[in-house]
N, C-alpha and C positions, 0 to 999 in steps of 0.2 A: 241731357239724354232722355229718351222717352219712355214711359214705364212700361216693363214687359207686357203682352197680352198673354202670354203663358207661366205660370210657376217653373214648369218643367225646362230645364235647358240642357239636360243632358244628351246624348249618343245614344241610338236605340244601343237594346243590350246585345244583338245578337243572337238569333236560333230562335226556334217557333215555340216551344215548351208545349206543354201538354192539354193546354185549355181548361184547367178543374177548375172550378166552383167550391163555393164557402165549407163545405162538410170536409175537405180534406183539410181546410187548415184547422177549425174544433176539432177533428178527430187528432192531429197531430199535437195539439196541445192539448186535449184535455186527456189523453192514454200518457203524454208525458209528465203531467200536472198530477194525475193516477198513478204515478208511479212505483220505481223501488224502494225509493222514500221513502213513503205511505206505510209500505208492509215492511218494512225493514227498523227503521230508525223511528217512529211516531213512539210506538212503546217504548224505545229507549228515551226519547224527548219527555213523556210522562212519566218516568222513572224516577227518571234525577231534576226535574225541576217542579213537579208536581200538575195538574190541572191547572190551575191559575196561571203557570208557567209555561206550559204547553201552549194554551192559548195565547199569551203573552206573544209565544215566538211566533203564531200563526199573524198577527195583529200587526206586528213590525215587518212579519215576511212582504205582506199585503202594503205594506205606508210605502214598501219599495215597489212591488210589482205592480200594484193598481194603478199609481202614475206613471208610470212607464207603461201599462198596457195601452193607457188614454192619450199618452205621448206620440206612440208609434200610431195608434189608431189615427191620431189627428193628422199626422206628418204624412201619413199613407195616402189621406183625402185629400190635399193639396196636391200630391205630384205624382204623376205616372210611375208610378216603383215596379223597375223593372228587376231583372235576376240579380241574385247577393241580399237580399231581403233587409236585414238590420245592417249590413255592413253599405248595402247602396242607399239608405237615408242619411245614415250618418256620413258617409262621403260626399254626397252632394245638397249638403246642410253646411258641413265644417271644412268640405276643401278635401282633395285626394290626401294631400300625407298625414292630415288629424285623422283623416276616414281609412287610411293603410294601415298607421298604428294600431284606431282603436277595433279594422278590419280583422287582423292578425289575431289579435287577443279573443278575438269574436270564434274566430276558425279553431284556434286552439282549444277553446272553450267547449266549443260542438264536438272537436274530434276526442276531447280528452271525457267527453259524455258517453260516447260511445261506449267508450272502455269501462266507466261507471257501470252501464245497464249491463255490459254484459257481467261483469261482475256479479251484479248482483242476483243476476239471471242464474248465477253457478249457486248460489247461495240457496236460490230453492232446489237444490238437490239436498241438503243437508239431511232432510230425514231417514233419506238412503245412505247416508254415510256407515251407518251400522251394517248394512248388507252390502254395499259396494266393500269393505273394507275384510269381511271374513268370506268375502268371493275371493277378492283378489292378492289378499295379504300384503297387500301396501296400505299407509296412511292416505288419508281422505285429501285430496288439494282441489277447490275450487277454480284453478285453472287448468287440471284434463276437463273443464266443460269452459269456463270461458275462451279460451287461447280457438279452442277449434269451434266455436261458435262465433267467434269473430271473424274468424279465414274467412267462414263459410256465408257469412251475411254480404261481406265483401264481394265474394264472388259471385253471387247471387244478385247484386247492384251490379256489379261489371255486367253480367250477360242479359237481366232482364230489366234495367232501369227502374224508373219510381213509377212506373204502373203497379209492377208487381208489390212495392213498400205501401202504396196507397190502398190497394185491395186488400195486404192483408191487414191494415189498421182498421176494417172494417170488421175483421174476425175477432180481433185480441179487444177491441172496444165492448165489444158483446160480452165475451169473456166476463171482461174485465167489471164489464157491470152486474155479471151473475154472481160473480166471486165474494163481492161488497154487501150487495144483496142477503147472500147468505153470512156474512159477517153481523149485519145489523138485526139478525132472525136469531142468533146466537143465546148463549146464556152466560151468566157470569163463571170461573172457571171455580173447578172445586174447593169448597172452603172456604170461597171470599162471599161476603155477606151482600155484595152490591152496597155496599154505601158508598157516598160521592165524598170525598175532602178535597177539598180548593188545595190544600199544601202538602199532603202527603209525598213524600219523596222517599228516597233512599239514604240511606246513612253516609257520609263525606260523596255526594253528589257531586259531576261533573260541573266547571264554570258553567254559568247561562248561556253566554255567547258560543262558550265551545260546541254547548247542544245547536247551539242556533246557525254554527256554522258547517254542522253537519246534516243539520235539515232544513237550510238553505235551497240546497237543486232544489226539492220537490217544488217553490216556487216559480224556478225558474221555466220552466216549461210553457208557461204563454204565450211565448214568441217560439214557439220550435213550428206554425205554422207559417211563420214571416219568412222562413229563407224556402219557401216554396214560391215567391211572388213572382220568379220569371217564369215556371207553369201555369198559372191562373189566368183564368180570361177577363175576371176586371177586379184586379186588385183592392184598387180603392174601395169597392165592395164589401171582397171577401173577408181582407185581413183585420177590418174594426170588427165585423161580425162574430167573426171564428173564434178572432182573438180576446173578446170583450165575455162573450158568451159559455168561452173557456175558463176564463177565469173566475167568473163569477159561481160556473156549478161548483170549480174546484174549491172553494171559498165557504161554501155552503159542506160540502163531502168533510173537508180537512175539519170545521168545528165537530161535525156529527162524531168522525170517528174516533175525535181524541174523547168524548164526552163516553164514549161508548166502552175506550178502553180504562178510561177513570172508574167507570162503574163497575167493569169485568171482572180483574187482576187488582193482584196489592203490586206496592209498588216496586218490592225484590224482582218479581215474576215478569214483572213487565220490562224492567230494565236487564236485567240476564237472557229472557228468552228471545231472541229475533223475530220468531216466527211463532209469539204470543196471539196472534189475531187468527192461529189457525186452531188453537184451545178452544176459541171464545165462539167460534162461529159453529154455524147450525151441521154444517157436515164439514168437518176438518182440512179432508185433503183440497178442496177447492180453494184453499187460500195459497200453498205453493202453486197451485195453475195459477191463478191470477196474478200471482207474482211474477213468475218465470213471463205471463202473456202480455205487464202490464212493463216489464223489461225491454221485454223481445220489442214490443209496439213503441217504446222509448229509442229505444238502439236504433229501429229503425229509421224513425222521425230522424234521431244525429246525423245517421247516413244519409239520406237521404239531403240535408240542410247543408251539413260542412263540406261537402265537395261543392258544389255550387257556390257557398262566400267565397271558398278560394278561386271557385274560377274566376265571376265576379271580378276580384283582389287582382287577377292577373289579367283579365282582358280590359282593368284599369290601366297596365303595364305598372303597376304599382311595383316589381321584384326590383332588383337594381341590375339584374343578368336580363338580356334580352331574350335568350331564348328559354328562360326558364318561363318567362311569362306565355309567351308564343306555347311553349307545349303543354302549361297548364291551363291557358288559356280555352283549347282546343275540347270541340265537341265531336258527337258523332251521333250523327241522323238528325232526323228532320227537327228530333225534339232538343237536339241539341245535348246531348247526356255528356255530365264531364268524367268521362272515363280516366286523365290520363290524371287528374284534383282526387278523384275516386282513389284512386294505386297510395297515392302521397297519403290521403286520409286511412286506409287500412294498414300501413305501416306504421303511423304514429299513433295509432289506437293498440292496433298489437301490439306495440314498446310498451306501451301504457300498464296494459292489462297483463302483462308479464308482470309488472311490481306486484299487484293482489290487493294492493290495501284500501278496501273500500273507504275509509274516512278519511285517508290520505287524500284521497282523488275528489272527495267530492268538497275539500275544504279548498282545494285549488281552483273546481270549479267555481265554490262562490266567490272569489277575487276576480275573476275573467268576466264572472256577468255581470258583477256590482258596476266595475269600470262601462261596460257595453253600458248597460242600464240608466249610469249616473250621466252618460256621454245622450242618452234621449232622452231623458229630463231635461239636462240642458238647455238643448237644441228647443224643444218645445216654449221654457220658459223665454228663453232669449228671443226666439220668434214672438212671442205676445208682446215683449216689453216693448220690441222694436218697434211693434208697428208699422208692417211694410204692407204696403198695399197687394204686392203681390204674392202675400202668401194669406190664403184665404179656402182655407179644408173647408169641407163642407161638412166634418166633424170634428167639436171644438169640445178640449181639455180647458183646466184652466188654470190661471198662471202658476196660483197660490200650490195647487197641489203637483206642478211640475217643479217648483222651486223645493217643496217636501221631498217628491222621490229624490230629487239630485243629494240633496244635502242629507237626507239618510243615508244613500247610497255608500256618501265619501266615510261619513260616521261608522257605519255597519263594517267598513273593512278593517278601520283597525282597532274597534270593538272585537272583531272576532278574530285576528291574530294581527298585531302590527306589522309582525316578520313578514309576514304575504303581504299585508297591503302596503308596502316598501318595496319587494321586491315584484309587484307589480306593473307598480308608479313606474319604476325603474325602468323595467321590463317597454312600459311604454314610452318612456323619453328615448330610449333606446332604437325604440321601432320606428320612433318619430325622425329622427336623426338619420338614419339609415335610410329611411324613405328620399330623404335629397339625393340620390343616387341612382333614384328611378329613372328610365324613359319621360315616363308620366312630366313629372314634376312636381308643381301643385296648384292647385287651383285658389283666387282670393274668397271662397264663398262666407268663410269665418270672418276675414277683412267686415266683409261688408254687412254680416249679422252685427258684428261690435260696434259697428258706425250707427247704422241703425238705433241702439241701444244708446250709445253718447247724446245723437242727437235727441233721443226723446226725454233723456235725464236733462240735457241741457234745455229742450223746450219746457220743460217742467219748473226749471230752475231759473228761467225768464222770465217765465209770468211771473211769478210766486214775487221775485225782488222784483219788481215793476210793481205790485202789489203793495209792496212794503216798502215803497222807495221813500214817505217819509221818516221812516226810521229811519233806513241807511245812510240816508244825505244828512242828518243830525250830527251834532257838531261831534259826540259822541264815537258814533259808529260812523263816522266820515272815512272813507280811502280812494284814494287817487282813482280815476277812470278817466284816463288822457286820451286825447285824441292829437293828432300832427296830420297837416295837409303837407305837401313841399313837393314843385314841381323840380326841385333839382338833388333830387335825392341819387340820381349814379354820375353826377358833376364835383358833389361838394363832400366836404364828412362826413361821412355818417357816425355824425355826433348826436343828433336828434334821437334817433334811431337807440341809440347804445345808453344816452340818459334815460329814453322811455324803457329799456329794459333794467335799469338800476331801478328806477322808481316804482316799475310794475311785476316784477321778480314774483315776490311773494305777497306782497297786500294790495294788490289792486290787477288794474286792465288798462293796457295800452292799444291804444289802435293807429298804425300809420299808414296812410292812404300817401300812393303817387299821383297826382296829379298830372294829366294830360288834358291840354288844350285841344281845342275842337268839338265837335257834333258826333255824338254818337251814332256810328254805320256800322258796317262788317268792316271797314276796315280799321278803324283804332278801335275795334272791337279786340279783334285780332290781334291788333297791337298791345291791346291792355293785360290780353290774358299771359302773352309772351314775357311783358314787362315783371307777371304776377311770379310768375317761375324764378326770374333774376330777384327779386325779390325775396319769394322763400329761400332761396339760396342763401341770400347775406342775413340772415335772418334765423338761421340755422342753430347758432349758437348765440341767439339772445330770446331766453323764456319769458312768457309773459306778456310778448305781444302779435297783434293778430295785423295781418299785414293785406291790403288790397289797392286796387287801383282804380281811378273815380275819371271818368270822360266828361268835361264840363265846358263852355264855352271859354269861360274866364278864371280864373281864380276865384273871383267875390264869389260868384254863382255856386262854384266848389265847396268851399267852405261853408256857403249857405245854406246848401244841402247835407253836408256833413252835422252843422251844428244843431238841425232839425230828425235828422236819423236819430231813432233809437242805438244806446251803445249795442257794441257785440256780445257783452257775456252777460245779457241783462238789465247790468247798471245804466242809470241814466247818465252819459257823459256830463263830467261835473270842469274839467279844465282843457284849454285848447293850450297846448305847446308849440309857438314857432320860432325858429331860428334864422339867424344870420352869421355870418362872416365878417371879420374886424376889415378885412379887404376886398368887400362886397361894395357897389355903387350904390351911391345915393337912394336912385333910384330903390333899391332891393331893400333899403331902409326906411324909405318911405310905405314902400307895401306890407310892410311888418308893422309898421305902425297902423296903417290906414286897419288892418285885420284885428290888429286888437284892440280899437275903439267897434268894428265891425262887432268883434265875437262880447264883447263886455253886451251888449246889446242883449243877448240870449240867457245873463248872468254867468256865466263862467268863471272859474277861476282862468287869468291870462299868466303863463309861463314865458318868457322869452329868453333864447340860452342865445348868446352873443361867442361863437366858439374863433378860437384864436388857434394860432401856427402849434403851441405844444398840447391844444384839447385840452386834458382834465389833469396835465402836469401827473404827478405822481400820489394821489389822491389818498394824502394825509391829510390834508386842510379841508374845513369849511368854515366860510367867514358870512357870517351872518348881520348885517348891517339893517340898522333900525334909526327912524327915523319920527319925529312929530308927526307924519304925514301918514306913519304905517301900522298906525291902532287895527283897522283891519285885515292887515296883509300877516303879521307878527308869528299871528298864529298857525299859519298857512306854510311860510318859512321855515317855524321852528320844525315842524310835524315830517316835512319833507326832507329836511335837514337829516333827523333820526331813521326816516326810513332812509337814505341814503348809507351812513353809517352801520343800518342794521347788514348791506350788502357785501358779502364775501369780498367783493373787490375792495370796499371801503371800508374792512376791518379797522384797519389802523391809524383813522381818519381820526382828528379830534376837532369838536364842535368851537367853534369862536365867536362871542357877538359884540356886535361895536354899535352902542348908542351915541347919536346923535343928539340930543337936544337942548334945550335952554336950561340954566342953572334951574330955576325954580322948577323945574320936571322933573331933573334926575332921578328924586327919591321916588 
């Protein structure tokens, strides 16, 4: 088959989207990067694990998100990424139902964000909790402000799409950068002397991880301008830009302001107050604005992403209901807006934000993005290793630090609660499973990243023993690497066949070639590949050998070619094995000999299995017969002998040897 001229082979996605350019994907991630995070939970992170510790979690936040930023940025520049943003890389990297499962978790992740920001949106009302409460003589609840600030963002997406979400991230950004501003103009808060200590904490401080798995999201947000890709006019652009450039201010913001709140507040004040950073800053109230704007501009970003993966998910037909996908599939206008993905995302964010418990929600979020995350590390490193010619970004990660985000990824979940990253896992074997049910189906794109990948360990692992073939072929490190020609392999036993898989099981390599006569054309072309199929068939349940079919004029010529081929798994073929039948014609015993004077020629070890009406009988016996004659065969016999015995089928075999020779040799 002949190699792609495109990376991309997917299906346009569908609907015109909106044509933005790079500032709306930085804006969408670095207002969600800015987050509630930031002003909520940083002071409690410096509380209980101290400055050293703060930074610690920013240092590990980043060993996950930086490879993953450079993962998606790469993966973005190789393929046309169209709408579904992270869930349409991952789908057509690893195949519809790996890209449904880890799609779903993605969706849930964004919708169950939503309900995060607005949460925490309600939280900067806190300081009016004292006048709202002897207004109105009820208790203060943070959801009379989130519950109707999430109807109301909902319905605000239903009638005015993400024009209206993109313009206003343009306000809350401003904001959001006044708010900071005056944070760092601040002064330390009364009575703390400004000194800095690496370890100052609070008295039985929260776990590490625990802090780290609650201010986790604030990492997350990198990617909140990826599931905008089917609006964008040229992706591969925008999304390394936005998303690189995002990350890295937030990178820089996140050190400044833990160092800022080290200096401020002792570490009681900083851990009990939520809204310590509105103490510290130059004029107070600007920090609940900033909060409530740096929410509001997060919420947004969610809404605006997690209807679109699901549409995405369903005009995959990835649901296993046909018309669930059909309706949530469905846009409207030219931009394509998923109104009906919209409805389904403001009722499972409302459900959400009905519970209230901001560290609940956001420890769930970080098992939904580690998974997404660890699932583009992945993909990025496995594409490097593979080595496929046609995947070729024009912006390149690399391998060592895709192989780090994955594998912190897997670490970081159950570092920070095992019970979540279980019933994650679960959660996604579940969705995997479930996916076989779809229209869809699935696609082999994983198949063929892991071939990729075998093949380059195994090109690796050919040179290297080609390199070192004098070691290996040493009497020492010596193991079988057989080879059998036989042109009457669906005529006779397959006795040949079933010795090479006893002998080659587990310490060595068999290879049996069919032989067919004639001149290689298209037509025993045709014929050989047909024969290769009957082949792997009977071959099905015998490991250990690599099976193909060889078109040669003659026999001699076959072999001839064979005993000059490099082996298949590296090894230099060290033994030729042929057979015959006890009631085979002269003839067929004559060409078994003429072969193995033929192959003795190349050095070889020569095998010959002479098989009879009952095969291999009941394979308790091995008789080993030695002779004056077989000083160099001896050792060859015995060695084969034991790997044969070492074989599950020849458990119960016991070793026998019969010498032969003149009285004066016995001893």
């Amino acid at each position: 088959m002949s190699p792609e001229l495109s990376a991309s082979t997917s299906a346009p996605a569908g609907g015109g989207g909106h044509g933005f350019g790079t500032m709306p994907v930085f804006l969408a991630s670095i207002s969600t990067i800015l987050g509630a995070v930031l002003f909520l939970r940083f002071g409690y992170a410096v509380g209980h694990t101290g400055l050293a510790g703060a930074m610690a979690i920013i240092v590990l936040g980043h060993l996950v998100t930086l490879p993953t930023a450079m993962a998606l940025s790469e993966i973005a520049t190789n393929r046309k990424v169209e709408g579904g943003g992270e869930y349409y890389i991952i789908s057509r990297s690893f195949g519809l139902r790996i890209g449904a499962a880890i799609g779903v978790s993605l969706f849930l992740s964004q919708a169950v964000s939503i309900s995060f920001y607005c949460i925490a949106f309600a939280e900067s009302f806190r300081p009016l909790q004292p006048w709202f409460e002897s207004t109105l003589g009820i208790p203060f609840d943070p959801r009379f402000i989130s519950l109707p600030l999430t109807v109301g963002m909902i319905a605000l997406m239903l009638t005015k799409g993400a024009d209206l979400g993109v313009a206003a991230l343009y306000v809350v950004s401003a904001v959001l950068t006044a708010s900071l501003l005056l944070f760092f103009l601040g002064s330390p808060v009364e009575g703390h002397a400004g000194d800095l200590m690496l370890t100052n904490h609070v008295d039985e401080p929260d776990p590490f991880f625990m802090v780290f798995a609650i201010c986790f999201p604030a990492f997350t947000g990198m990617t909140a301008g990826v599931g905008l890709s089917g609006d964008l006019k040229d992706p591969s652009r925008s999304i390394p830009r936005g998303t690189l450039l995002g990350t890295g201010i937030g990178l820089v913001v996140y050190v400044a302001v833990v160092w800022k709140l080290a200096a401020s507040a002792p570490a009681d004040q900083l851990a009990g107050n939520q809204l310590i950073m509105a103490d510290i800053a130059l004029w107070g109230p600007i920090i609940p604005i900033g909060l409530a704007c740096a929410t509001l501009s997060s919420a947004i970003g969610s809404i605006l992403v997690a209807p679109r993966t699901l549409q995405a998910i369903a005009r995959d037909r990835c649901f296993p209901l046909g018309r669930n996908n059909a309706m949530l599939a469905r846009g409207v206008g030219a931009a394509n807006e998923p109104r009906n993905a919209t409805l389904v995302t403001g009722a499972l964010a409302t459900a959400v934000v009905a519970m209230g418990n901001v560290d609940f929600v956001a420890r769930l979020i970080s098992m939904f993005f580690m998974v997404t995350y660890g699932a583009l590390c992945s993909i990025s490193f496995l594409e490097h290793f593979a080595a496929n010619p046609s995947y070729r970004p024009t912006f390149r990660s690399r391998w060592y630090l895709s192989l780090v985000g994955a594998v912190m990824c897997f670490l970081m979940m159950f570092q920070m609660d095992p019970l979540f990253a279980v019933l994650a896992l679960t959660a996604m074997v579940g969705l995997y499973w479930v996916s076989r049910f779809a229209p869809a189906g699935g696609s082999n794109d994983v198949v063929e990243i892991f071939r990729g990948v075998m093949s380059q360990a195994t090109r690796h692992m050919r040179i290297r023993m080609q390199r070192n073939r004098g070691e290996l072929s040493s009497g020492k490190n010596w193991r079988p690497s057989i080879v059998s020609v036989s042109s009457r392999t669906f005529q006779a036993s397959p006795a040949a066949l079933r010795l090479l898989g006893w002998l080659c099981e587990r310490h060595g390599f068999g290879t049996y070639l069919h032989y067919l006569p004639g001149l290689l054309d298209r037509q025993t072309y045709e014929q050989s590949r047909e024969l290769e199929g009957r082949l792997l068939e009977m071959v099905r349940d015998v490991p250990g050998v690599f099976v193909d079919t060889i078109v040669s004029p003659s026999y001699r010529t076959a072999l001839a070619q064979t005993l000059q081929v490099p082996g298949v798994s590296g090894m230099e073929n060290n033994t030729v094995l042929l057979s015959f039948s006890r009631f085979d014609q002269e003839e067929v015993v004559s060409e078994v000999v003429d072969s193995a004077l033929f192959a003795s020629v190349a050095s070889k070890n020569i095998l010959i299995l002479r098989d009879g009406p009952r095969h291999f009988g009941d394979r308790r016996k091995i008789h080993i017969w030695l002779n004056w004659n077989d000083g160099e065969n001896a050792a060859l016999m015995t060695i084969l002998a034991y790997i044969l015995v070492g074989h599950k089928e020849w458990r119960h075999a016991q070793i026998s040897v019969f010498a032969a020779f003149p009285a004066e040799q016995v001893e």
